[in-house]
C-alpha positions as CSV (number, residue, x, y, z in Angstrom):
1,X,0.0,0.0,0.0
2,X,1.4,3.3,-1.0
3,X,2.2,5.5,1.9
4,X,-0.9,8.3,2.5
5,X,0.5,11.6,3.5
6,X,-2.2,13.5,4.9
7,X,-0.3,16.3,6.6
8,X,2.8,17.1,5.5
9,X,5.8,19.9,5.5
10,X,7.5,21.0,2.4
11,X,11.0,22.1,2.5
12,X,12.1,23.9,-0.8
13,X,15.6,23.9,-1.5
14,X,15.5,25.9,-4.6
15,X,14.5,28.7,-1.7
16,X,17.7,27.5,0.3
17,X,19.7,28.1,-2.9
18,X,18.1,31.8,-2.9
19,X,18.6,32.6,0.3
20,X,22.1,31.5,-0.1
21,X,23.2,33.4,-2.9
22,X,21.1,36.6,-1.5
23,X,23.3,36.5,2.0
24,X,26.2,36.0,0.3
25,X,26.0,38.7,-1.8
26,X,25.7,40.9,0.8
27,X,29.4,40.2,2.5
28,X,32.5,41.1,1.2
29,X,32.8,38.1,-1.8
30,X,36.4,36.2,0.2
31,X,34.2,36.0,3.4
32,X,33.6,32.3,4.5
33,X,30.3,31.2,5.2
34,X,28.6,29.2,7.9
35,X,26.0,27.4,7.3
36,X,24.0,27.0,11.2
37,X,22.2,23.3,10.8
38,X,21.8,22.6,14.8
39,X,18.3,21.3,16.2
40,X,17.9,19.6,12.8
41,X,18.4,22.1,10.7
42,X,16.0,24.9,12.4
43,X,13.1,21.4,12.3
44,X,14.3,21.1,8.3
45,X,16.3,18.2,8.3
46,X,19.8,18.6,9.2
47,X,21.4,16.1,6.7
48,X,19.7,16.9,3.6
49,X,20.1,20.7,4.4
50,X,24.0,19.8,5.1
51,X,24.2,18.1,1.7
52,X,22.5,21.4,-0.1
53,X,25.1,23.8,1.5
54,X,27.7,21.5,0.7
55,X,26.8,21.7,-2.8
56,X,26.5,25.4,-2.8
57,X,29.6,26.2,-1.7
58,X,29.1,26.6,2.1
59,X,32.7,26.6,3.8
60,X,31.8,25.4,7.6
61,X,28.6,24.2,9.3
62,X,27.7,24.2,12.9
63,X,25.9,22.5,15.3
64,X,25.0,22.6,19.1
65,X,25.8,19.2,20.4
66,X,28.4,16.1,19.6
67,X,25.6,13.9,18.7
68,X,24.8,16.4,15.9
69,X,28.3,16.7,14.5
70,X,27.9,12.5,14.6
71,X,24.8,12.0,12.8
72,X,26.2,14.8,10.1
73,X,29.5,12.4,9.9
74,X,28.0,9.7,9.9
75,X,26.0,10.8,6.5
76,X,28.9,11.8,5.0
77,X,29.1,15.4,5.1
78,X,32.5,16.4,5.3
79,X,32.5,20.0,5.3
80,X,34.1,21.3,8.6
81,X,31.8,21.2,11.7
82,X,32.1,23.5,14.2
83,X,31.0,22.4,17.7
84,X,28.8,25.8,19.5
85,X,28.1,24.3,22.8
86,X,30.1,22.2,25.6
87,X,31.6,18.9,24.8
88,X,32.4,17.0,27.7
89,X,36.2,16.2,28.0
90,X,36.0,12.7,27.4
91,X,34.8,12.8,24.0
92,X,37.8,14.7,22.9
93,X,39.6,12.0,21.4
94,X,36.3,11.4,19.4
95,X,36.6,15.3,18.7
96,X,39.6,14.5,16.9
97,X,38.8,11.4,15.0
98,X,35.6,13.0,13.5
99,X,37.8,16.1,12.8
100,X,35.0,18.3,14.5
101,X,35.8,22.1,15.9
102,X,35.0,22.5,19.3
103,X,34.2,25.9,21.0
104,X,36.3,26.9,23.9
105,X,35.1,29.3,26.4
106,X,37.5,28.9,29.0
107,X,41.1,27.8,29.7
108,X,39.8,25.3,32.5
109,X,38.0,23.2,29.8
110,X,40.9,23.9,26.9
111,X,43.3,22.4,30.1
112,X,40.8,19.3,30.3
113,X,40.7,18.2,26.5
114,X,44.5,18.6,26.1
115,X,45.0,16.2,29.0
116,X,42.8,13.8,27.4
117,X,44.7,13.9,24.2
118,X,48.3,13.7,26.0
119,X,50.3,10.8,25.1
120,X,48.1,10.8,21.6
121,X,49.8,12.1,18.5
122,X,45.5,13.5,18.1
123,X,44.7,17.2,18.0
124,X,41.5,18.6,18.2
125,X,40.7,22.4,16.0
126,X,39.1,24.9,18.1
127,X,37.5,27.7,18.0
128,X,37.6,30.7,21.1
129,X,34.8,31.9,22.5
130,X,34.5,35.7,23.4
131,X,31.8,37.1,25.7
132,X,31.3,40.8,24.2
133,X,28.3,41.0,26.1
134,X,25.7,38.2,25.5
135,X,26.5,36.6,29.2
136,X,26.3,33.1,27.6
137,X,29.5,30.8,26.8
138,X,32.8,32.5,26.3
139,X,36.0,34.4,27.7
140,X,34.9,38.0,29.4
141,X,36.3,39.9,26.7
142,X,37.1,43.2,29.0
143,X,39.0,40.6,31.6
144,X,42.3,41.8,32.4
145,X,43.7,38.0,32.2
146,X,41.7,37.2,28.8
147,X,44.3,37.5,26.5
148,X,47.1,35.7,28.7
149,X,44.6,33.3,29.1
150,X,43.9,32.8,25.1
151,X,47.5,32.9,24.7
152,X,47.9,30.2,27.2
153,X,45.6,28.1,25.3
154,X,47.2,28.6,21.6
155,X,50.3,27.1,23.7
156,X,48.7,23.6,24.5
157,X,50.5,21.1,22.3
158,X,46.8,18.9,21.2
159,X,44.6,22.1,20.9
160,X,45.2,23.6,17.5
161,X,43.6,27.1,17.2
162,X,41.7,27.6,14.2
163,X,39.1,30.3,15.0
164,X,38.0,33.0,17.8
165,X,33.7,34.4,17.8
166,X,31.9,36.2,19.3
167,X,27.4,36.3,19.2
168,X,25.3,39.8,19.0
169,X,22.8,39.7,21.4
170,X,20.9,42.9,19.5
171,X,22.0,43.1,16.5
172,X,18.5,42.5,15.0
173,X,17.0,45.2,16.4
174,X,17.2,49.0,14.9
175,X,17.0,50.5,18.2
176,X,19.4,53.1,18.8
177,X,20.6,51.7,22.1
178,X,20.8,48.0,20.9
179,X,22.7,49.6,17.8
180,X,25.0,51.0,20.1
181,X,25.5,47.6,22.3
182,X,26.0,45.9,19.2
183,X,29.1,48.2,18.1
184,X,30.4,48.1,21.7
185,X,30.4,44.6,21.3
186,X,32.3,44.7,17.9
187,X,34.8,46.7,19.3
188,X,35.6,44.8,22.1
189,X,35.9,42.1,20.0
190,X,38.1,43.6,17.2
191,X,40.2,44.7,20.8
192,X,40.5,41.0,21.8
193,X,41.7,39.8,18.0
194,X,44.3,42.8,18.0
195,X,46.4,41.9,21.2
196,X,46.5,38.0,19.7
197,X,47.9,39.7,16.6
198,X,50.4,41.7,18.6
199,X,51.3,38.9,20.1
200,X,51.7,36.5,16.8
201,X,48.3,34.7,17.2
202,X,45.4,35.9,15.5
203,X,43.4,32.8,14.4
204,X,42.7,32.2,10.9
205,X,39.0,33.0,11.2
206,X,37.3,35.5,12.9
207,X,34.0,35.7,12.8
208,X,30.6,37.1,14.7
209,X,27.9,38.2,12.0
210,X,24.4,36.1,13.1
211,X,21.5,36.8,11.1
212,X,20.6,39.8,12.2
213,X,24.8,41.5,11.4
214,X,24.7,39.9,8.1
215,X,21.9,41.6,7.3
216,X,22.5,45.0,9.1
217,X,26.6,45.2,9.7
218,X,28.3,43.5,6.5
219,X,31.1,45.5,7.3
220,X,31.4,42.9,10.3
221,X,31.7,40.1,9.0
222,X,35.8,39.7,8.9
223,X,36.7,36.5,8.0
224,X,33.2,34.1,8.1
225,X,29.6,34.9,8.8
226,X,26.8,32.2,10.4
227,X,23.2,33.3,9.7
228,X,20.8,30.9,11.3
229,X,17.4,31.8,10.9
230,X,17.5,34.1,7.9
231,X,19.2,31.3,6.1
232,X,16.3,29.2,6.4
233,X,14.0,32.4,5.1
234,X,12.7,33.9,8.3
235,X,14.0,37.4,9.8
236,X,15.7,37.0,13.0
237,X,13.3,40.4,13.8
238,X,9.8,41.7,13.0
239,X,11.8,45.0,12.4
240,X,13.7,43.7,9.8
241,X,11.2,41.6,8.0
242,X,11.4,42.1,4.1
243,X,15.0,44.2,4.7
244,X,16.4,40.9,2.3
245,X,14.6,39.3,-0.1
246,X,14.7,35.9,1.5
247,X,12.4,33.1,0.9
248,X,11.0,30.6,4.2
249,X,12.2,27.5,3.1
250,X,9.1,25.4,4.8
251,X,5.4,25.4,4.1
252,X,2.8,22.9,6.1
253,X,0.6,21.1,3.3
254,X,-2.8,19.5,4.5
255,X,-5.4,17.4,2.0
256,X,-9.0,18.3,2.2
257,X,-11.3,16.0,3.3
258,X,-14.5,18.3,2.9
259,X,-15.3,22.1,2.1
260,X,-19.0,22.6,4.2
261,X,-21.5,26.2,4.5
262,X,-22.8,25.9,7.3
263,X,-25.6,28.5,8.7
């Protein structure tokens, strides 16, 4: 018996493709991009989305957990992933094998995965994570000891620094104060990256553009940006809703089973 779909979601990738090429075009044309496929994909399906990106030209993806890299590895995408949230330590060797980026957001937990790789010839790429001022994950970026600290971790001999981020907790929003907190935030930032670079160390890829910077600061983007949500079609603000010409990628499809009038 042939399968009856009764409700059902569509997920155009023709609109992927759109959106794509319309946020790219927007950033400087050597600027990386970042395709964000954690929590499936935004609900769209994480491996076929990965696939898509892949094909289009997408540099990195990311994800939130290790069991998203996995199932992404495990389907054979092979585009560099980049791990956003917290990895336990004893995974690290797993880390490594997988060739998966791991966030680091403090020198503790960069101590703890190099002591798991020690006496291994594996290193594990990461990525350091700034706090500019979202108060989630990440290095206080106006801590005195933050850049002895990030130097301290570019030393450890199974880390091998790759990037440095930072996330805008505003930057979708046209208020005048939130535009304000958002370039305090790039500054800060750009302060951070420039005392590595003093210092011999600036990562290869900086990056901090979400959905709403890409769209509203492309003179942010540095090295990579990672829109979530817009990539998927949907403005990461009702303010900036029709700012890009970007397509929702999903529609929910129903059959009818009868049209009635009723008095």
């Amino acid at each position: 018996m042939k399968l009856l779909r009764r409700t059902w979601a569509d997920v155009s990738l023709d609109n992927l493709s759109h959106n794509y090429k319309v946020l790219r075009e927007n950033v400087p044309g050597d600027c990386r991009f970042l395709g964000v496929v954690k929590a499936d994909a935004y609900g769209h399906g994480a491996v076929t989305i990965s696939h898509h990106l892949q094909e289009l030209g997408a540099d990195f993806l990311a994800v939130s957990n290790l069991e998203e890299a996995v199932q992404l590895r495990r389907a054979e995408v092979t585009l560099p992933v980049l791990l956003l949230g917290y990895t336990p330590p004893a995974y690290a060797r797993d880390l490594a094998d997988l060739e998966i980026r791991q966030e680091i957001h403090s020198l503790a937990y960069a101590r703890e995965l190099n002591d798991r790789l020690r006496g291994t010839g594996a290193r594990v790429k990461v990525h350091l994570k700034l706090d500019t001022g979202m108060s989630r994950l990440g290095f206080f970026a106006d801590a005195p000891e933050t850049v002895d600290e990030l130097l301290a971790v570019c030393a450890l001999p199974h880390l091998e620094v790759e990037g440095i981020f930072t996330h805008f907790s505003v930057a979708d929003s046209l208020a005048p104060e939130d535009a304000a907190f958002t370039r305090r935030q790039y500054a800060a930032f750009r302060q951070v990256v420039s005392a590595l670079e003093a210092a011999g160390k600036r990562p290869e890829i900086c990056h901090c553009c979400n959905s709403g910077a890409t769209i509203l600061y492309p003179e942010y983007a540095m090295d990579m940006v990672r829109p979530g949500v817009a990539t998927y079609g949907i403005a990461p603000s009702a303010e900036l809703a029709g700012r890009m010409d970007l397509r929702p990628l999903m529609s929910l499809r129903s059959t009818i089973s009868q049209i009635r009038t009723s008095p």
